[in-house]
N, C-alpha and C positions, 0 to 999 in steps of 0.2 A: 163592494162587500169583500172582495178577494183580497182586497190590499188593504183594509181592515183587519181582518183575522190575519195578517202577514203580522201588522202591527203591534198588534195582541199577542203574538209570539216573539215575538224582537222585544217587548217593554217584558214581559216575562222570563223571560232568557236576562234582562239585564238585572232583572228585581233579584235573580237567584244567583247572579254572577256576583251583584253588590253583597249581596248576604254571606257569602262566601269569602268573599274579601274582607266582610267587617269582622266576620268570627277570626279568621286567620290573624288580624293588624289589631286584634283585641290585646289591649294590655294586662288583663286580671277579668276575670268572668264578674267579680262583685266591685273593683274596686275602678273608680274615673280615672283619666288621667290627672286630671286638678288633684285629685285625692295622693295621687302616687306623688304628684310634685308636692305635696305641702309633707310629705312625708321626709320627699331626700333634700328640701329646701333649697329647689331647684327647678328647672323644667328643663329640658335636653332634646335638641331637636336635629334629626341629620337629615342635610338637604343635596339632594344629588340634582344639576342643572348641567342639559349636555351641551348649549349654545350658548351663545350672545343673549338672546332674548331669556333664556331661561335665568341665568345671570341675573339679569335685570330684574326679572321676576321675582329671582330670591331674593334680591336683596328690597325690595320694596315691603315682599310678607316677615324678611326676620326684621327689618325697620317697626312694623305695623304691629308685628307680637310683642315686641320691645316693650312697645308703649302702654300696650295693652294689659298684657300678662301682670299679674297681680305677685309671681315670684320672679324672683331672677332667673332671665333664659341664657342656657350656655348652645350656642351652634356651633356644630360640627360640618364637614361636607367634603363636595367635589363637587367644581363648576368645568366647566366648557371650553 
């Protein structure tokens, strides 16, 4: 029971830590990001990667949105 209600403070602490991070990394309160992109006929993404692996990582998801993304993406960054 005790590490139960532990838990229930820990998933609530992060449910309000997430909420906080999404209002802050909000781009426009009404408008998406697809929206902003189909506006500047672009999408712009900056990737900060501090290792080898993180490296690795980015370049797998800017490969991945490449293919994906429905406008041209331009990356920007700093790797590792």
């Amino acid at each position: 029971m005790f590490l139960r209600s532990l838990w229930n403070v820990r998933i609530g602490m992060n449910t309000s830590f997430f909420t906080v991070v999404k209002r802050s990394l909000s781009v426009s309160g009404r408008e998406s990001v697809r929206d902003l992109a189909s506006k500047d006929g672009e999408l712009r993404v900056f990737v900060v990667a501090g290792e080898v692996s993180g490296d690795i990582i980015a370049a797998r998801f800017m490969k991945s949105l490449r293919r994906l993304s429905p406008f041209p993406v331009r990356f920007a960054g700093v790797g590792g």
